[in-house]
Backbone as CSV, one residue per row, in Angstrom:
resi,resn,N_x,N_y,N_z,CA_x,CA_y,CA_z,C_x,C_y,C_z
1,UNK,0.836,-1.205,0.000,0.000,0.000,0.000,0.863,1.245,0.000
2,UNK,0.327,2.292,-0.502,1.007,3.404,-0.694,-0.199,4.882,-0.508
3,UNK,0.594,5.329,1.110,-0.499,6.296,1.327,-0.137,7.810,0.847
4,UNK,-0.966,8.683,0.485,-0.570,10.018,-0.222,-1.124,11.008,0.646
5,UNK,-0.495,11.973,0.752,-1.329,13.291,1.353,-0.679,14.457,0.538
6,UNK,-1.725,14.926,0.110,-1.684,16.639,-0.364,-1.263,17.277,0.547
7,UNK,-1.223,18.627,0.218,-1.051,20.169,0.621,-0.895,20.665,0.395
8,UNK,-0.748,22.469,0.538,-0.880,23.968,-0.361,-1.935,24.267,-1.216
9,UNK,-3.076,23.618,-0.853,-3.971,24.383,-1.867,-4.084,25.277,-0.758
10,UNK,-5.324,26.422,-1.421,-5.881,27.385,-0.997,-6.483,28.551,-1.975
11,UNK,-6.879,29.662,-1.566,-7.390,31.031,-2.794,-6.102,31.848,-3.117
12,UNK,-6.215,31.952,-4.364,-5.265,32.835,-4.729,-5.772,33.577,-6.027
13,UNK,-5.338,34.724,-6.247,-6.117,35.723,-7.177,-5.373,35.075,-8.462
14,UNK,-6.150,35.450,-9.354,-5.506,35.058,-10.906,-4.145,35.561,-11.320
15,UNK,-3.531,34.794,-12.268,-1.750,34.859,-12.015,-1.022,35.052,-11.080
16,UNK,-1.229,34.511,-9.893,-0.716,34.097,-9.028,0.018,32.846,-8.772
17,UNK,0.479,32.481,-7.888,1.614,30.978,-8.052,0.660,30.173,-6.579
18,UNK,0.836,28.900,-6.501,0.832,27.893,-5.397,1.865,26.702,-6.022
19,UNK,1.799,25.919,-4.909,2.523,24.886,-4.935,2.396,23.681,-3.876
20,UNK,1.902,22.524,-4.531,1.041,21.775,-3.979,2.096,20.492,-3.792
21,UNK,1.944,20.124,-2.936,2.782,18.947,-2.273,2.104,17.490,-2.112
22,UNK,3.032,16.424,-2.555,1.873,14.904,-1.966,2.931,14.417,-1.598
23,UNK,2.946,14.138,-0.129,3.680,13.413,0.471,3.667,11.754,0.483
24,UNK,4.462,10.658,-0.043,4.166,9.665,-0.246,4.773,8.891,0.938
25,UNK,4.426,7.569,1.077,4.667,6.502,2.270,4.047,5.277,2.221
26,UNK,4.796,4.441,3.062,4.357,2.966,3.092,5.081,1.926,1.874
27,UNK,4.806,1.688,1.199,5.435,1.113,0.115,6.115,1.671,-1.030
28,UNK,6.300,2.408,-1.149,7.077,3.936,-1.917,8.332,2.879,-2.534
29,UNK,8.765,3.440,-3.927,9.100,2.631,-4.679,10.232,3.631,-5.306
30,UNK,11.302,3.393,-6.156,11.823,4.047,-7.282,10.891,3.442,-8.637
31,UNK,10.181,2.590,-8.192,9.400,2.407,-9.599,7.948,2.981,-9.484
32,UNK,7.666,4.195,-8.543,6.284,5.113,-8.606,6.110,5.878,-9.634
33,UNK,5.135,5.629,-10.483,4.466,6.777,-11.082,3.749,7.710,-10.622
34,UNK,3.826,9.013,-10.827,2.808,9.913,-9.441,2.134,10.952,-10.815
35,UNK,1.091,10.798,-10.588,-0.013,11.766,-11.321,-0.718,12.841,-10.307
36,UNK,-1.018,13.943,-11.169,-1.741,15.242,-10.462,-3.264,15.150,-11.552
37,UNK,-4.394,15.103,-11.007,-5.379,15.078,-11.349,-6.429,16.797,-11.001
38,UNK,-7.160,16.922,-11.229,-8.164,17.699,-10.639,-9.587,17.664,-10.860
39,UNK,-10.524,17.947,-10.190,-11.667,17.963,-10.558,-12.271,19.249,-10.256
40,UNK,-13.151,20.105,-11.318,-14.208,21.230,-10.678,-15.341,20.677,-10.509
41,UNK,-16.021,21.639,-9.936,-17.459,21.328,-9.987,-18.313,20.739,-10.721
42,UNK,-18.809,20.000,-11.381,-19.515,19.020,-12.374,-18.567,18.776,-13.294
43,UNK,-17.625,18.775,-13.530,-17.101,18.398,-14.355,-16.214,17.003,-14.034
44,UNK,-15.943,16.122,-14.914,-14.779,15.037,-14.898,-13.627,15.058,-14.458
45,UNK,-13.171,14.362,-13.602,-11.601,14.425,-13.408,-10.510,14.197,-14.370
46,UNK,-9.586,15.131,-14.578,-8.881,15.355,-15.724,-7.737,15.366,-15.101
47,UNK,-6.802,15.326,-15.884,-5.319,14.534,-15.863,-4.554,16.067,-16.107
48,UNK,-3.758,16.498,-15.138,-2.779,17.846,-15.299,-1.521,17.465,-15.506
49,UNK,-0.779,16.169,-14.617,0.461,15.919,-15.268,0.844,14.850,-14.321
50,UNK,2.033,14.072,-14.999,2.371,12.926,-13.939,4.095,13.034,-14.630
51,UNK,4.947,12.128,-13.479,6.098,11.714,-13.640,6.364,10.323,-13.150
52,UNK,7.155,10.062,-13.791,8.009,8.525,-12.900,8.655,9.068,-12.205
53,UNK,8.702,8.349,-10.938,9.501,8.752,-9.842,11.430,8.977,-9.960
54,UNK,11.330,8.436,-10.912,12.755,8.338,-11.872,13.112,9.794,-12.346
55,UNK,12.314,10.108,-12.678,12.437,11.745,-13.467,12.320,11.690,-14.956
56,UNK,12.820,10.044,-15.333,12.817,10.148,-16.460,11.325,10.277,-17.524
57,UNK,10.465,10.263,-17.176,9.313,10.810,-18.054,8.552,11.896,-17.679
58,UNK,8.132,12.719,-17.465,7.173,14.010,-17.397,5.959,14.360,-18.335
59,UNK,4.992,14.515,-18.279,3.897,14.863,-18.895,3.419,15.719,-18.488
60,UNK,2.545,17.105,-19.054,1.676,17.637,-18.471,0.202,17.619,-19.597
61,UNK,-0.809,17.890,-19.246,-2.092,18.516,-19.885,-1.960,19.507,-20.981
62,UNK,-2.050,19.752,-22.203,-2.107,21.033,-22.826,-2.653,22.404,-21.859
63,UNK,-3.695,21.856,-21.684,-3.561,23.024,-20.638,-3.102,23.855,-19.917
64,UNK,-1.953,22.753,-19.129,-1.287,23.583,-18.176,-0.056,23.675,-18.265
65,UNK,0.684,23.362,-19.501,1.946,23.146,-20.324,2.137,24.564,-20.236
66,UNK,3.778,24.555,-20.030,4.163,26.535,-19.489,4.170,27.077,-18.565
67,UNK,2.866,26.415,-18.255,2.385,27.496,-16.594,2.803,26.468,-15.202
68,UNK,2.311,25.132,-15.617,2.600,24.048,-13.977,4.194,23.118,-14.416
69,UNK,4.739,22.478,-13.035,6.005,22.220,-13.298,5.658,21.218,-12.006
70,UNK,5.871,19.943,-12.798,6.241,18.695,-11.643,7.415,18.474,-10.891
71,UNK,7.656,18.352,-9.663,9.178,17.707,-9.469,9.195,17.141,-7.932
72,UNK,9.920,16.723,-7.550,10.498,15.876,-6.772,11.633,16.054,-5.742
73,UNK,11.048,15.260,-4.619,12.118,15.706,-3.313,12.803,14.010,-2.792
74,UNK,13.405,13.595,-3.247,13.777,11.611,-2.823,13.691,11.640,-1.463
75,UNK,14.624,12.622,-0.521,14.628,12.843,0.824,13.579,12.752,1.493
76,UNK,12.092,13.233,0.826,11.445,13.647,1.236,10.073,12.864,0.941
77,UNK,10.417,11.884,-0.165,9.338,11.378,-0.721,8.189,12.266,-1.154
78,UNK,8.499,12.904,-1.907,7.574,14.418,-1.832,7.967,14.621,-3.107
79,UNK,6.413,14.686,-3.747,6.374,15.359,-5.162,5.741,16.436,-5.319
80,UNK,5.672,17.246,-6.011,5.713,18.886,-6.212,4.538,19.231,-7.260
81,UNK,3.785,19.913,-7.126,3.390,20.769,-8.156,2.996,22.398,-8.231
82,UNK,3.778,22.422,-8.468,4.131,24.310,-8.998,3.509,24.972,-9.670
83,UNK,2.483,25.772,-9.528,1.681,26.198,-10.409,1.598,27.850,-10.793
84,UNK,1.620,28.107,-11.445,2.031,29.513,-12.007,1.169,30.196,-12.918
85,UNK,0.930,31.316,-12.904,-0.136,32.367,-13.639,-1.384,31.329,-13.798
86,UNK,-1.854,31.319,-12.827,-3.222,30.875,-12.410,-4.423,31.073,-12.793
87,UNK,-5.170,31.053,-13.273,-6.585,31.313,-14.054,-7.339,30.680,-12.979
88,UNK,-8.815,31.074,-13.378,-9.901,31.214,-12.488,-10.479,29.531,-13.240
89,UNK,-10.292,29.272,-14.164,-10.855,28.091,-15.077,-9.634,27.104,-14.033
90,UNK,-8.672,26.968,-13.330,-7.611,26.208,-12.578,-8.192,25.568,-11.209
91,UNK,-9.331,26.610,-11.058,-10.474,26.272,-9.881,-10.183,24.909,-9.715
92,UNK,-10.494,24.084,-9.039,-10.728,22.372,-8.695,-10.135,22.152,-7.108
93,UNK,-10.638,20.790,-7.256,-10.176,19.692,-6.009,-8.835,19.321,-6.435
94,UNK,-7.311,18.817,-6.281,-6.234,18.858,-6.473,-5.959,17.601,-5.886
95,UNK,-5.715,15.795,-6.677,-5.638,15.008,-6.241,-4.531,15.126,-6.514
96,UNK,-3.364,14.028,-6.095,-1.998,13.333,-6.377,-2.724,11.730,-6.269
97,UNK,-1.944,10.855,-6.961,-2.598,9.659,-7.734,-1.187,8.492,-7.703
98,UNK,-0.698,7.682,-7.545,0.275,6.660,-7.684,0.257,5.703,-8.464
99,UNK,0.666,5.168,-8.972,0.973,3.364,-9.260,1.877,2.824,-9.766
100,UNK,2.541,1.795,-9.605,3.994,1.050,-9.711,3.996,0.854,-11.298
101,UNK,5.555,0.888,-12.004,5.624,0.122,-13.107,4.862,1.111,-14.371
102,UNK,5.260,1.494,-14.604,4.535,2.684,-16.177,5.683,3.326,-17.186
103,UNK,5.842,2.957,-18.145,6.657,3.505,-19.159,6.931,4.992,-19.279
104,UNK,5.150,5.198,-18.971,5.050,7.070,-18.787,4.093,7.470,-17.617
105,UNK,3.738,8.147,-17.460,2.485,8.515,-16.457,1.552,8.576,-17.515
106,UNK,0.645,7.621,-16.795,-0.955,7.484,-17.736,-1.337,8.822,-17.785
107,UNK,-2.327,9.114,-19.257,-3.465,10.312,-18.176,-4.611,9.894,-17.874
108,UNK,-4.935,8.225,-17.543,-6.182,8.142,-17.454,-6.409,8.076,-15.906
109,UNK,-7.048,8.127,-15.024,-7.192,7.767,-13.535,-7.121,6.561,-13.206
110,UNK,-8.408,6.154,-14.409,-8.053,4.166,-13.749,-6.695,3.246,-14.078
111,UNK,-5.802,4.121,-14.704,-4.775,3.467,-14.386,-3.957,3.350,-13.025
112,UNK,-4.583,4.339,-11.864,-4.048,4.836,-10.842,-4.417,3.863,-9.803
113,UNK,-3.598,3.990,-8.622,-4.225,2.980,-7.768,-4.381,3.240,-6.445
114,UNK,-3.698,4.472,-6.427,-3.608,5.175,-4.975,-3.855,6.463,-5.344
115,UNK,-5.033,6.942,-4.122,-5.520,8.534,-4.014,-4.992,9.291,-2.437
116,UNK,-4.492,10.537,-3.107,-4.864,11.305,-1.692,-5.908,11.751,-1.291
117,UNK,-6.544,12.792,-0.960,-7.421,13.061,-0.331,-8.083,14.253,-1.293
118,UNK,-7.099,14.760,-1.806,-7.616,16.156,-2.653,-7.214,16.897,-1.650
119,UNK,-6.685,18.622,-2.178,-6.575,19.435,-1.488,-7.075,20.971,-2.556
120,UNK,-7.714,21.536,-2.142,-8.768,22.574,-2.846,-8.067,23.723,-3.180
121,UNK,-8.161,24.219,-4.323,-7.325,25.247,-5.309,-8.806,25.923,-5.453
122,UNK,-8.605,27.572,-5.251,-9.362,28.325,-5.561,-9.119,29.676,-6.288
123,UNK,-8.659,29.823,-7.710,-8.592,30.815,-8.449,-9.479,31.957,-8.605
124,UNK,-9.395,33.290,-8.073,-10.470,34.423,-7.938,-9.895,34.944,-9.077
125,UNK,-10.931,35.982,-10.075,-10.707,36.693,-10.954,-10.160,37.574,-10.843
């Protein structure tokens, strides 16, 4: 098992920065894939970006390509997401997502197998 916890969401005015943290544990691997998901309000959970715990693959969303930046703490078991010039459309719930063994980081969810909790991003105009 592999448990996750978020942190750093909160409100922040448009183009503004946060930086959201998922602390990983328990079975933690050099072979983790770690995905950043989000969800708004009625809408689907969508895929913002993932890495292998390796470094060697990175993905993000068209979306948020430019503006968000994945990365990694080994010490710390702690993966990163950096988010920059912020839009009000960035609104959502802010999962971090796991699972062993992946060539790349999926963008689908059900490839995932471990959730944190979500931690809430609120973009004001």
């Amino acid at each position: 098992q592999v448990q996750l916890v978020e942190s750093g969401g909160g409100l922040v005015q448009a183009g503004g920065s946060l930086r959201l943290s998922c602390a990983a544990s328990g079975r933690t691997s050099a072979h983790l894939v770690m995905g950043w998901f989000r969800q708004a309000p009625g809408k689907e959970r969508e895929f913002v970006g993932g890495m292998l715990w390796s470094g060697v693959s990175i993905n993000y969303a068209d979306s948020v390509k430019g503006r968000f930046t994945i990365s990694r703490d080994n010490a710390k078991n702690t993966v990163y997401l950096q988010m920059n010039s912020l839009k009000p459309e960035d609104t959502a719930v802010y999962h971090c997502a796991a699972r062993l063994f992946a060539y790349s980081p999926p963008m689908n969810d059900q490839d995932y197998n471990y959730w944190g909790q979500g931690t809430q991003v609120t973009v004001s105009s």
